[in-house]
C-alpha positions as CSV (number, residue, x, y, z in Angstrom):
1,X,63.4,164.2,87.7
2,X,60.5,163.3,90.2
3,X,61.4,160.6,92.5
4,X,59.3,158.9,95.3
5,X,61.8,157.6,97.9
6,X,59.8,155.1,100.4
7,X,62.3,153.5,103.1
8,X,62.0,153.2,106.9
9,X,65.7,153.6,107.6
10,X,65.9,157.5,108.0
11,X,70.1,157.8,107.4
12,X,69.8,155.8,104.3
13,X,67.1,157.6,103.0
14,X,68.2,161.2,103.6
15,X,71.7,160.7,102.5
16,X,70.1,159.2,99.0
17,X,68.0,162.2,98.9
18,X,70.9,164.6,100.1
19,X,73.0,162.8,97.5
20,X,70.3,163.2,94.5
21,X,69.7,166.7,95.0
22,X,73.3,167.7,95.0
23,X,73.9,165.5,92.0
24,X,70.6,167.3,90.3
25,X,69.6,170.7,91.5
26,X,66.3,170.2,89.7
27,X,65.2,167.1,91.3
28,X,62.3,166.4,93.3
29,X,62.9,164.2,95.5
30,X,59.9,162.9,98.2
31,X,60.6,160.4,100.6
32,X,58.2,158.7,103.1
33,X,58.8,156.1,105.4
34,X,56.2,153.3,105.4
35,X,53.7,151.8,102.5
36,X,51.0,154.0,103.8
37,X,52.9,157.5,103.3
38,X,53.9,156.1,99.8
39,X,50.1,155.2,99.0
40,X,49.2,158.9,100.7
41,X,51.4,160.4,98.8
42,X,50.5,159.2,95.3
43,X,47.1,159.6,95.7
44,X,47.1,163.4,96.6
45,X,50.2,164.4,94.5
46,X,49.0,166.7,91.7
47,X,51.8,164.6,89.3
48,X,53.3,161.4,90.1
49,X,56.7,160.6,90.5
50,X,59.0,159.2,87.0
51,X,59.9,156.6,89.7
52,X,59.3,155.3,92.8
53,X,61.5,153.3,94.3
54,X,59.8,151.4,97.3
55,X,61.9,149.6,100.2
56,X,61.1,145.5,100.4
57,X,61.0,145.3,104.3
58,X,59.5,148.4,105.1
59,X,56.3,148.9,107.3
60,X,53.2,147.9,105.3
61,X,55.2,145.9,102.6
62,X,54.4,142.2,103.9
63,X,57.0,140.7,102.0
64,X,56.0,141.3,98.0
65,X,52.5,141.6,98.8
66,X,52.8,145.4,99.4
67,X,54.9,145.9,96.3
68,X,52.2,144.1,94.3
69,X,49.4,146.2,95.6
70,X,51.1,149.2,94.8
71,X,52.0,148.2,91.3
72,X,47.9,147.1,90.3
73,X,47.0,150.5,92.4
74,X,49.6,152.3,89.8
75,X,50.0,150.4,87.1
76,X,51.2,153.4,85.2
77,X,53.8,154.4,87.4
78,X,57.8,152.9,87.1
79,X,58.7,151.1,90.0
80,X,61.6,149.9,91.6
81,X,62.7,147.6,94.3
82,X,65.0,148.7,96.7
83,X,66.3,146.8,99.6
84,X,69.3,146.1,101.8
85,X,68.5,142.2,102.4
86,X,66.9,141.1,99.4
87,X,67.4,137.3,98.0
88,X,67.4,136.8,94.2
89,X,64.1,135.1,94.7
90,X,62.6,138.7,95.9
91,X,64.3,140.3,93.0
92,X,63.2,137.8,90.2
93,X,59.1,137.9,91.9
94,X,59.3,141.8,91.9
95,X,60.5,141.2,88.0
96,X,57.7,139.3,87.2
97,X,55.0,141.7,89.6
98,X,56.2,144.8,86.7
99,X,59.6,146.0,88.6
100,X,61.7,148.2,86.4
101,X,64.3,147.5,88.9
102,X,66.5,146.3,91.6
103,X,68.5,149.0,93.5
104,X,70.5,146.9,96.7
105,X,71.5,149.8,99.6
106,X,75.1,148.3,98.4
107,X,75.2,150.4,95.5
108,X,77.6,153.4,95.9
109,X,75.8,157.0,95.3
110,X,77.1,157.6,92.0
111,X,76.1,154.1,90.6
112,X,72.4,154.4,92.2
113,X,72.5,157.6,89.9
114,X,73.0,156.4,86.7
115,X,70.9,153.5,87.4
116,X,68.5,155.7,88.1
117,X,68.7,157.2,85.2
118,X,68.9,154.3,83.2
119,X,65.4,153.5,84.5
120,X,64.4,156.6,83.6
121,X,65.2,156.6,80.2
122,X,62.8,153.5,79.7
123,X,65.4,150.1,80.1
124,X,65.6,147.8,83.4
125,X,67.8,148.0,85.7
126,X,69.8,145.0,87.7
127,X,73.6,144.9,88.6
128,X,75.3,142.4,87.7
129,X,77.9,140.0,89.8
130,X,80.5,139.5,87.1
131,X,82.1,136.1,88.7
132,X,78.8,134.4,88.6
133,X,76.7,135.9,85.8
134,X,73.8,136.4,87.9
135,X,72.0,138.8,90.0
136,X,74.2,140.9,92.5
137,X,72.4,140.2,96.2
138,X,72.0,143.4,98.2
139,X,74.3,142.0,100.7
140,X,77.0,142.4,98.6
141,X,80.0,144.7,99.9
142,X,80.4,147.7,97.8
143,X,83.8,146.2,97.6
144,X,86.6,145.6,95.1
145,X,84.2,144.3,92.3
146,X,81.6,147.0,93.2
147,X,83.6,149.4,94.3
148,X,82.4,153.4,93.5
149,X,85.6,153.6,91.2
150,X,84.6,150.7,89.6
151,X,82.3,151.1,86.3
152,X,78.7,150.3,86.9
153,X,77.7,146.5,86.3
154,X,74.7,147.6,84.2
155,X,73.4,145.0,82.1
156,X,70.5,147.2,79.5
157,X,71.7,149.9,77.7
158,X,69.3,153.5,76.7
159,X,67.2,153.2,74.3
160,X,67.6,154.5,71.2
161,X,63.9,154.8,69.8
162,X,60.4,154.6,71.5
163,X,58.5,151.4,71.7
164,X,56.8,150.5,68.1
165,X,53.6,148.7,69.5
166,X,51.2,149.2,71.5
167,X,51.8,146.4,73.9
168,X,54.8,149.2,74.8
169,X,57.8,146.5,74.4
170,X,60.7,148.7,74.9
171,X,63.3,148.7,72.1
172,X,65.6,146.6,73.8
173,X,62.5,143.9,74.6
174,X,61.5,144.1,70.7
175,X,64.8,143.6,70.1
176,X,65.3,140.1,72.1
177,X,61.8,139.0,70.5
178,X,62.8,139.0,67.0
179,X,65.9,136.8,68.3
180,X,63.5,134.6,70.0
181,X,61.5,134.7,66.7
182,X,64.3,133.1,65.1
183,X,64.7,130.5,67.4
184,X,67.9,131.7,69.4
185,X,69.5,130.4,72.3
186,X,69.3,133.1,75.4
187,X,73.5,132.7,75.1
188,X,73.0,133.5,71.5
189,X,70.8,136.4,71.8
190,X,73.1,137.5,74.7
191,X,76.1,137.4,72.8
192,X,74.5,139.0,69.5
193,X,73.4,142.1,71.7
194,X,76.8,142.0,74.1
195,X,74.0,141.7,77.2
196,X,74.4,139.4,80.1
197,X,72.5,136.3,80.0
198,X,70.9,136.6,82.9
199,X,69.8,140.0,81.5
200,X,68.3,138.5,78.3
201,X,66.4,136.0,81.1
202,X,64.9,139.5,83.0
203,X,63.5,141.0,78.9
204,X,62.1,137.5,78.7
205,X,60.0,137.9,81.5
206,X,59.0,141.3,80.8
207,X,58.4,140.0,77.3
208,X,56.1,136.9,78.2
209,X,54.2,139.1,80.8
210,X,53.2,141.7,78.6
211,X,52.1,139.5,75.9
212,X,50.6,136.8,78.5
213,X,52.9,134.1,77.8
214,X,53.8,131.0,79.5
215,X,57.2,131.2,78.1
216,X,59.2,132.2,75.7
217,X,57.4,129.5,73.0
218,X,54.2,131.2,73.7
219,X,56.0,134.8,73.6
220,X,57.1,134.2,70.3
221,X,53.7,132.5,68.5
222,X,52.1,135.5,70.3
223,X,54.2,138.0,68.7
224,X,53.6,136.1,65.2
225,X,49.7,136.4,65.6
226,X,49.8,140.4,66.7
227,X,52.1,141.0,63.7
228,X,55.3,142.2,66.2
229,X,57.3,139.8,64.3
230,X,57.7,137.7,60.7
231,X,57.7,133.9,60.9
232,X,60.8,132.7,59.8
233,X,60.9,130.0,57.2
């Protein structure tokens, strides 16, 4: 595991290191604190990082703007957002900008490792808050309903094969487009795969960006012409 840690808050980021390593011996784990050490970094590292997960109000960010240069600079590269302040807003533009993830400071050390892993083994990543169905804002208390005790509000699970085009859906994203295919509701689809809903809304997007779709009307009549899926009668 080959992680990129970029944050300007020097605790949080060397505890998350400190914690990582410990967790995984075998990890290597390079943290900078600004944009430009991040950029530096990638561009003389002899292999770069699984992940990078790069800090939303860090020097050099400007808002999104930073995590969209760094994401058309590397557009091979998995990245995350990571952030202690972020607004759901932030999370869904850094969804749409190619994010693999959200990872709010909240999150307890053990949780930020299986997400982390999670992202690693090719799915999204974005906790969930159970009493509202939608996006957990970094704000959140690593409380009662968060708690480290408390199981990990993932809402993707690992994938089970690789991607089968070479638009590089993953299987969980093919799997949503042949639901949209035949016409299902996102409730629907979210109930036939036991997901969230607002995790069946985050594949969508990943879905309609990748094949340069409006929506999820476009996704689907895109998929039909490429083959990805069979019109149903």
């Amino acid at each position: 595991m080959h992680l990129l840690i970029a944050d300007d808050h020097t605790m949080f980021r060397d505890a998350m290191s400190q914690y990582l390593t410990r967790s995984n011996p075998d990890a290597n784990i390079v943290t900078t604190k600004n944009l430009d050490e991040a950029f530096k970094y990638m561009q003389e590292a002899e292999k770069h990082p699984d992940l990078v997960l790069l800090d939303l109000n860090m020097p050099g960010m400007n808002g999104l703007q930073g995590f969209k240069n760094f994401r058309d600079t590397f557009p091979d590269v998995s990245v995350a957002l990571l952030s202690g302040v972020a607004e759901i807003s932030d999370v869904q533009q850094a969804m749409d900008l190619g994010a693999i993830g959200y990872f709010p400071k909240t999150l307890s050390g053990r949780a930020m490792l299986k997400a982390i892993e999670l992202v690693l083994s090719g799915e999204k990543f974005i906790p969930v808050d159970h009493a509202t169905n939608g996006l957990m804002p970094s704000y959140f208390s690593d409380g009662n309903k968060h708690s480290p005790t408390a199981p990990l509000p993932m809402h993707t699970r690992a994938p089970k094969d690789p991607p089968k085009t070479d638009i590089n859906l993953t299987p969980r994203e093919e799997e949503v487009l042949e639901r949209l295919g035949k016409g299902m509701s996102n409730k629907d689809i979210a109930r036939d795969l036991d997901l969230q809903e607002v995790t069946i809304k985050l594949h969508i997007r990943g879905i309609c960006r990748k094949l340069e779709a409006n929506n999820r009307t476009q996704a689907a009549l895109r998929a039909y012409e490429l083959g990805l899926i069979k019109k149903v009668d």
